[in-house]
C-alpha positions in Angstrom: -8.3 2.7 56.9 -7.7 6.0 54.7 -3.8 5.2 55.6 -4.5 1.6 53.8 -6.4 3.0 51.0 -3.8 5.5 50.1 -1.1 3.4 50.4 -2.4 0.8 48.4 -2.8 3.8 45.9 0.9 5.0 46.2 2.1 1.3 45.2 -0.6 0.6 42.6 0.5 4.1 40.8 4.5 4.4 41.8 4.6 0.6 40.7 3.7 1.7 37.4 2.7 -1.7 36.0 0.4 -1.8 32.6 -1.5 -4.1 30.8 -2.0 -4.3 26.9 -4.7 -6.3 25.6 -4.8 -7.5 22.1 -9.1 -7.2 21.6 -9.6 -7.3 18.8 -6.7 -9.8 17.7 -4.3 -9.4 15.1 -6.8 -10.5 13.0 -10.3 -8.4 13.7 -11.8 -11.4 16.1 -13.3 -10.7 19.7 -13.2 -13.5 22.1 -16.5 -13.6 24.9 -17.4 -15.8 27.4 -21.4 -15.8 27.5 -22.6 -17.2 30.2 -25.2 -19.7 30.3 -26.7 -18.7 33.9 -27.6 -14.7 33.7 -26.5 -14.1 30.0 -23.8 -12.0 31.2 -21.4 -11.5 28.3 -17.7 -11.0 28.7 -15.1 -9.8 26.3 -11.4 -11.7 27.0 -7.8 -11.8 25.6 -8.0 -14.9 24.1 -4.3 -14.9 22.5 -3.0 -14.1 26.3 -4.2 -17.5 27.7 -7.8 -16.0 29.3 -10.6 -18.6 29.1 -14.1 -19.1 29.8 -15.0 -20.2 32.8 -16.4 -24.1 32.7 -20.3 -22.3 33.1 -19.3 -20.4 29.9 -20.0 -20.7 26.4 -16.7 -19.6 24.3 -18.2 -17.3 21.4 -16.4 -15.1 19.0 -16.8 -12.5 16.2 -15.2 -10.2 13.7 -15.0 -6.5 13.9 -16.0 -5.8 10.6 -19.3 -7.8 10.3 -21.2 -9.3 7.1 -20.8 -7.7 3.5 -24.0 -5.7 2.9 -26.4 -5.7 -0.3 -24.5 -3.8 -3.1 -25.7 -0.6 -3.5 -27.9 1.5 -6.9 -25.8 2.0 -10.0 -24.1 5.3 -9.6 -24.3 7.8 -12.7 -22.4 7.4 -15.4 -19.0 9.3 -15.7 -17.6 11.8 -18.4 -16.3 10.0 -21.4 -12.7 9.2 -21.5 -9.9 10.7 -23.4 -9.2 9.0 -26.5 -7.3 10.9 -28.7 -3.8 10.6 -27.2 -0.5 10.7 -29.5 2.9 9.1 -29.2 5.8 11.1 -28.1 9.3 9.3 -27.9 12.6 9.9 -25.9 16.5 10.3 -27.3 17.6 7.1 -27.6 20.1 6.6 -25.5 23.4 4.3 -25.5 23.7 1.7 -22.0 27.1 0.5 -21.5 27.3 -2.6 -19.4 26.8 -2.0 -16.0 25.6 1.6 -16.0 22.4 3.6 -16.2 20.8 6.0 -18.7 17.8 8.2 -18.5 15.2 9.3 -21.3 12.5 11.4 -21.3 9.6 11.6 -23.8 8.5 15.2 -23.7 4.5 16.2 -24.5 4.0 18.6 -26.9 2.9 22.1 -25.1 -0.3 21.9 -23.5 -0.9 18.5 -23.3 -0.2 15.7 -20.7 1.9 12.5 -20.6 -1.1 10.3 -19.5 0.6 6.9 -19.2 4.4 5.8 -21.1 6.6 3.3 -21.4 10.3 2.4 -22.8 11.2 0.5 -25.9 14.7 -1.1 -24.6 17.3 -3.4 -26.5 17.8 -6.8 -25.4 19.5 -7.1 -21.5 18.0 -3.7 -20.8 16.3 -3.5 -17.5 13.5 -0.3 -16.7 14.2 0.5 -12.8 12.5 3.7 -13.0 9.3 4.5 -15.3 6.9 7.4 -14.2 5.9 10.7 -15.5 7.4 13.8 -13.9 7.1 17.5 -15.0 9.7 19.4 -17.5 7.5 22.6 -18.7 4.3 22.2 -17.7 2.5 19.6 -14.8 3.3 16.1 -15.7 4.1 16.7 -19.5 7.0 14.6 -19.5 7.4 10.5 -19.1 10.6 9.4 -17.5 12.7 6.0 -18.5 15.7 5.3 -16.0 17.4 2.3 -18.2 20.0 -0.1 -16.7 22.4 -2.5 -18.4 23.2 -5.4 -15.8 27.2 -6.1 -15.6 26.8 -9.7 -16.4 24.6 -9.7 -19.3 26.3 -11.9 -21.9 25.8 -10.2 -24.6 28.7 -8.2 -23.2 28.0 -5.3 -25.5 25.9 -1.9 -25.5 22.7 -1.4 -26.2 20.1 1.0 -26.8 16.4 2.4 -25.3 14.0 5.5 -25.3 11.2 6.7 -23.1 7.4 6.8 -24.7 4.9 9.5 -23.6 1.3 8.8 -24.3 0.1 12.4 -24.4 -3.3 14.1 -24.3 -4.8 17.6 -24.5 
């Protein structure tokens, strides 16, 4: 019998055969069979073709559950910056086809807390973001491209915009 046993072992192991389950689905839902006579419950693949027995009750549920009551007010934050000032890129000259970059540099000490571009017609922004130059995040870069087929078929123009604050 030990022969049988350990055999049986050797194959189950050096067969190396394994199962993956999808419980929860690809979509947070169990699958259970409840069953009607004990109240035994059951958790099955439901997307791999496993169903409830005909004694069985097919129930299912979602991993995350109910939304709860909202919770208190929290406290109320600092107040917001509101003094911010304008600082603008060179303007820079797209031929068609190519890119430019500007960047709109902060004054010293302060920080380029959002920006923008101010483009010609046919102009295209494929970068906008705010990177550092002197000091963290002072600057607000503009990468500007001019598509090849615009059909204005000429130049044209653009600049960064910081919007910096102390």
């Amino acid at each position: 019998m030990i022969g049988a046993v350990n055999l049986g072992l050797a194959v189950g192991v050096l067969g190396g055969g394994t199962a993956r389950a999808d419980i929860p689905d690809a979509n947070g839902v169990y699958t259970g069979c409840y069953s009607r006579n004990d109240g035994d419950l059951r958790v099955i693949d439901y997307a791999a073709g496993v169903r409830c027995r005909p004694r069985e009750i097919t129930v299912t549920w979602n991993e995350q559950g109910r939304r709860g009551p909202a919770g208190p007010q929290g406290e109320t934050g600092p107040a917001g910056t509101v003094n911010t000032a304008p600082a603008f890129g060179d303007i820079v000259t797209v031929p068609l086809g190519e890119s430019r970059s500007s960047f709109a540099v902060c004054p010293p000490g302060q920080t380029a807390i959002s920006g923008g571009h101010g483009l010609g017609d046919g102009l295209v922004p494929t970068v906008s973001n705010r990177i550092t130059t002197n000091t963290p995040d002072d600057t607000w870069q503009v990468v500007i491209h001019h598509p090849a087929n615009d059909p204005r078929g000429t130049p044209n123009t653009g600049q960064a915009i910081a919007y910096c604050a102390p």
